[in-house]
Backbone as JSON Lines, residues from 0, in Angstrom:
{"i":0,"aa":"X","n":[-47.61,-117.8,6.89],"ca":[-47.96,-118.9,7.74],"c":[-48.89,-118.36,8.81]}
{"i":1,"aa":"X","n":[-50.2,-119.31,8.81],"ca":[-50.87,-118.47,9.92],"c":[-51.35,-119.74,11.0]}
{"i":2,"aa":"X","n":[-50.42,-120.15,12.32],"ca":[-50.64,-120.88,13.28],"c":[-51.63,-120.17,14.24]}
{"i":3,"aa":"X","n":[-52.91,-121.43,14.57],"ca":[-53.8,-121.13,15.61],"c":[-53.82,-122.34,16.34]}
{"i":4,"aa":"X","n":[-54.12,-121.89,17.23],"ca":[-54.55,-123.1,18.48],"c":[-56.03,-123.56,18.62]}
{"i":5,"aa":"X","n":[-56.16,-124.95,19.29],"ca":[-57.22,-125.18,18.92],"c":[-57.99,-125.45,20.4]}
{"i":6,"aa":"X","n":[-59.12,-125.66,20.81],"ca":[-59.88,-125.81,22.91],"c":[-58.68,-126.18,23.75]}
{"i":7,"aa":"X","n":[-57.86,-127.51,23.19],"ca":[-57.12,-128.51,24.15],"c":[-55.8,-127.56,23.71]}
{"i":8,"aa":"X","n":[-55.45,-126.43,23.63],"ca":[-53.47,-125.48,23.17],"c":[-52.89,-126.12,22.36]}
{"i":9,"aa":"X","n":[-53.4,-127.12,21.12],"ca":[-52.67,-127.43,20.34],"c":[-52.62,-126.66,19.32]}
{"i":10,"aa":"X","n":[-51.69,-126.83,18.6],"ca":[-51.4,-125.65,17.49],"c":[-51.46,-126.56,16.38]}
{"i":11,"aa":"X","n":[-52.12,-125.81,15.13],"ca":[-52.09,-126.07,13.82],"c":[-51.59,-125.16,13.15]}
{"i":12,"aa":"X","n":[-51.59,-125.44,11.74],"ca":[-51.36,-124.51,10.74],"c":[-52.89,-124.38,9.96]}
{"i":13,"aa":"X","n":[-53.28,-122.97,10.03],"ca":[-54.8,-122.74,9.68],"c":[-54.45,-122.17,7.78]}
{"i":14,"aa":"X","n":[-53.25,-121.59,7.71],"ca":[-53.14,-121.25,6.1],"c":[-51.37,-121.15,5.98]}
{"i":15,"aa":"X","n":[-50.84,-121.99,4.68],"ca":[-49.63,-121.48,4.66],"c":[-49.5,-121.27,2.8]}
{"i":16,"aa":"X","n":[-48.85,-120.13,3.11],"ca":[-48.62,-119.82,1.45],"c":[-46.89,-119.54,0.52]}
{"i":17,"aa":"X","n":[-46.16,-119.75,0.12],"ca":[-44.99,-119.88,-0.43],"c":[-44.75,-118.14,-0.72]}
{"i":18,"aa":"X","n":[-43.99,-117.57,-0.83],"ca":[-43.56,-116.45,-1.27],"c":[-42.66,-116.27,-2.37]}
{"i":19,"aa":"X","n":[-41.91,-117.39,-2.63],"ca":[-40.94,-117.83,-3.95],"c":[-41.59,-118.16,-4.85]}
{"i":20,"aa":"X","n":[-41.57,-117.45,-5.99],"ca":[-41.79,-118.29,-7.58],"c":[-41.0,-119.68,-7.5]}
{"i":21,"aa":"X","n":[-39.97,-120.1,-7.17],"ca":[-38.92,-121.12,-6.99],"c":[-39.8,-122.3,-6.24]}
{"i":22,"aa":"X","n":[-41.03,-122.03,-5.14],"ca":[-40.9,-123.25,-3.91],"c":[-42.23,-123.3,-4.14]}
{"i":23,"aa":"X","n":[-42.96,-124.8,-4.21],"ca":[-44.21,-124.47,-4.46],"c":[-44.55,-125.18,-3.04]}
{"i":24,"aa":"X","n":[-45.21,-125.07,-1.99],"ca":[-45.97,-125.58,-1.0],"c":[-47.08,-126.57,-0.65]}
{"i":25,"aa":"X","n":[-47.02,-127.47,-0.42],"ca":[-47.23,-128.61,-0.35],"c":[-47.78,-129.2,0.6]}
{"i":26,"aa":"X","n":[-47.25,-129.25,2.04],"ca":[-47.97,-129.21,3.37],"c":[-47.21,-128.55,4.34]}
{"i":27,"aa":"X","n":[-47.85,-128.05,4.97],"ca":[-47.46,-127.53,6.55],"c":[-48.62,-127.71,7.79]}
{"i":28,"aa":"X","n":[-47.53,-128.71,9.27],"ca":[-48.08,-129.54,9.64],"c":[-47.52,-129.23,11.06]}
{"i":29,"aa":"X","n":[-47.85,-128.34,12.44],"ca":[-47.36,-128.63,13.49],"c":[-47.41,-130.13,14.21]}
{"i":30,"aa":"X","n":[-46.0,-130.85,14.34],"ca":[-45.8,-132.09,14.86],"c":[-45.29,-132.15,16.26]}
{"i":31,"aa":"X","n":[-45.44,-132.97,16.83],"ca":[-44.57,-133.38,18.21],"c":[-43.1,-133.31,17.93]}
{"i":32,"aa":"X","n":[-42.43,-133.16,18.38],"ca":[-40.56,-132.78,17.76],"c":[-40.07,-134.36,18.67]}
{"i":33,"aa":"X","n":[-39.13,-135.02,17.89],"ca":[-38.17,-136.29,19.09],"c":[-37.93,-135.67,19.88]}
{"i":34,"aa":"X","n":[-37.72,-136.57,20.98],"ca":[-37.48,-136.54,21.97],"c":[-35.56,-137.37,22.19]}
{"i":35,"aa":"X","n":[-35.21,-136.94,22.88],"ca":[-33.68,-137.61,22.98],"c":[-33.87,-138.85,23.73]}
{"i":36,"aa":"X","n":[-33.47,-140.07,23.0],"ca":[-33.46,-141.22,23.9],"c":[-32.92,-140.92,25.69]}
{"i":37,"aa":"X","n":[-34.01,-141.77,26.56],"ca":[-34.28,-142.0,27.86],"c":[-34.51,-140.42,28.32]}
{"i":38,"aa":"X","n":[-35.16,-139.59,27.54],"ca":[-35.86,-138.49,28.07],"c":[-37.09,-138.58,29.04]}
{"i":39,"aa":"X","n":[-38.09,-137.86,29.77],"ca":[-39.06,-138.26,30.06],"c":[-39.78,-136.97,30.06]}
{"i":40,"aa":"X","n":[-41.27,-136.92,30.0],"ca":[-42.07,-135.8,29.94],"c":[-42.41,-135.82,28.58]}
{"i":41,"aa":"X","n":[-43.61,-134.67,28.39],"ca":[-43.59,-134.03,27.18],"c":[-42.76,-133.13,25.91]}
{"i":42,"aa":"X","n":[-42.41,-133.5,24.81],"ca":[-41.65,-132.91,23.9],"c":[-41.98,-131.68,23.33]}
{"i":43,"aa":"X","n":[-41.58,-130.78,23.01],"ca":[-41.6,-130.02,22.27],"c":[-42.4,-130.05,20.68]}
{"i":44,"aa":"X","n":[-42.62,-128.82,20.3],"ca":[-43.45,-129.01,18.91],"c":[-42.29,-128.51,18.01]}
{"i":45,"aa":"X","n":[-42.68,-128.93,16.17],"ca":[-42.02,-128.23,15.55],"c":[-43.02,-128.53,14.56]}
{"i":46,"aa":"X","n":[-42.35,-127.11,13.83],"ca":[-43.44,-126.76,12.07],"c":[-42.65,-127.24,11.32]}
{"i":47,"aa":"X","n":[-43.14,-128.09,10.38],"ca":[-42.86,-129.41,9.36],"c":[-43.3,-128.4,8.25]}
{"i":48,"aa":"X","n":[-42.63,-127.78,7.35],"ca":[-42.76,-127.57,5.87],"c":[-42.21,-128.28,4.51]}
{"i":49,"aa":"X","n":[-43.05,-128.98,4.16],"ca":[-42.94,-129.72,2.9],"c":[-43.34,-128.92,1.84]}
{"i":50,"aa":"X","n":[-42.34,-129.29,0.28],"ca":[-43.19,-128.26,-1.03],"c":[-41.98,-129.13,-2.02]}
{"i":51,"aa":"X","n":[-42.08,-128.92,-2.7],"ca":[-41.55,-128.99,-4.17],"c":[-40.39,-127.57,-4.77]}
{"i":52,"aa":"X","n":[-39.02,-127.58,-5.3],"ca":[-38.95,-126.47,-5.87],"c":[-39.29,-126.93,-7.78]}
{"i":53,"aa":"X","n":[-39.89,-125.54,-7.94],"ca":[-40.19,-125.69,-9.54],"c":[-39.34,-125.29,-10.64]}
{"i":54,"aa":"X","n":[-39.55,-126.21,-11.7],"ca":[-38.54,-125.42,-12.62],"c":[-37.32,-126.5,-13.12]}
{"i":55,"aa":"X","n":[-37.96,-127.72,-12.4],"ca":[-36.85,-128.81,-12.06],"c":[-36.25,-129.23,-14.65]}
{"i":56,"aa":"X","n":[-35.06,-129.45,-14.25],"ca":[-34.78,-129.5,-15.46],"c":[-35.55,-130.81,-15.93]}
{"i":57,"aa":"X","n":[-35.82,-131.14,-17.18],"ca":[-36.15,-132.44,-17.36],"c":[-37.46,-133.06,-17.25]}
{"i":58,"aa":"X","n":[-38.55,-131.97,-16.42],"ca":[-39.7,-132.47,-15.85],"c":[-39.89,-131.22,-16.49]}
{"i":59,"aa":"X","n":[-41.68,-131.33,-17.18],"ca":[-42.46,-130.49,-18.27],"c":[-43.44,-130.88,-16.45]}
{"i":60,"aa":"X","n":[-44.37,-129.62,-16.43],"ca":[-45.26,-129.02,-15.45],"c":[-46.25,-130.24,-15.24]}
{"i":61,"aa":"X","n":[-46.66,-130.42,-16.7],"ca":[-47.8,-131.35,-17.0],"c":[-47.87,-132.79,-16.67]}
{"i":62,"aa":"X","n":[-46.28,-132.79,-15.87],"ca":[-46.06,-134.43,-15.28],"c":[-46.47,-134.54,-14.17]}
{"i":63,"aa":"X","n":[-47.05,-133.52,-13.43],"ca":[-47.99,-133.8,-12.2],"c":[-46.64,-132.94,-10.87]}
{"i":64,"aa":"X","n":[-47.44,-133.25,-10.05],"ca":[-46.16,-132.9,-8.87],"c":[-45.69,-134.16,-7.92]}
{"i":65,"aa":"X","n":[-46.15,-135.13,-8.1],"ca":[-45.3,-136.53,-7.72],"c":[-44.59,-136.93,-8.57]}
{"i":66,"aa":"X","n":[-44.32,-136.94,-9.65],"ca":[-43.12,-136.53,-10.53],"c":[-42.54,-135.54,-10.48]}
{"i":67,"aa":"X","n":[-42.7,-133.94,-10.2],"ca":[-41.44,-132.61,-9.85],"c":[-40.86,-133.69,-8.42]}
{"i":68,"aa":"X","n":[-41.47,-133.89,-7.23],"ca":[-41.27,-134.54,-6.17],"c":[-39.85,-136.16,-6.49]}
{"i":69,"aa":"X","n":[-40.32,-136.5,-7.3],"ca":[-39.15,-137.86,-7.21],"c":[-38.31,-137.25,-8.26]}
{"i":70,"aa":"X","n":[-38.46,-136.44,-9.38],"ca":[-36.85,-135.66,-9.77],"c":[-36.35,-134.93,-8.72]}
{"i":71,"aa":"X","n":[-36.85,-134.24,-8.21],"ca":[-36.55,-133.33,-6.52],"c":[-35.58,-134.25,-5.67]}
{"i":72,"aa":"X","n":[-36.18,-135.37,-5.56],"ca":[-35.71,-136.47,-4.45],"c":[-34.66,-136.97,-5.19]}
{"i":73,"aa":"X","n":[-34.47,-137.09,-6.09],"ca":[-33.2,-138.25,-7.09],"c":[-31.93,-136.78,-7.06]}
{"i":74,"aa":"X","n":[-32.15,-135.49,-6.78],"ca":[-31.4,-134.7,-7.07],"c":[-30.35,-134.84,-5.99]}
């Protein structure tokens, strides 16, 4: 994962790469984090990693990855 900041200190994700044969990577996205109802001020950030794991039973490769994704999700 390689986070940089950008003129205004916001942070992105400039490259992220999976290390598991198992997890394939998908997006990574620094977000604003909730806030706790009747908080006030600015929130906190958090890193959002989305991916797929592969290998799913039942699903052949060639069905795309929004299909590994909704066998993933039905699991």
């Amino acid at each position: 994962m390689d986070i940089d900041f950008d003129e205004q200190h916001g942070a992105f994700v400039r490259e992220a790469h999976s290390l598991s044969k198992d997890f394939q990577l998908v997006e990574a996205t620094v977000k604003e984090a909730p806030q706790m109802a009747g908080e006030e001020g600015k929130g906190g950030q958090m890193l959002v990693i989305e991916g797929v794991e592969l290998g799913l039973r039942g699903v052949k490769p060639s069905a795309g990855i929004v299909e590994l994704a909704r066998v993933f999700g039905e699991r």
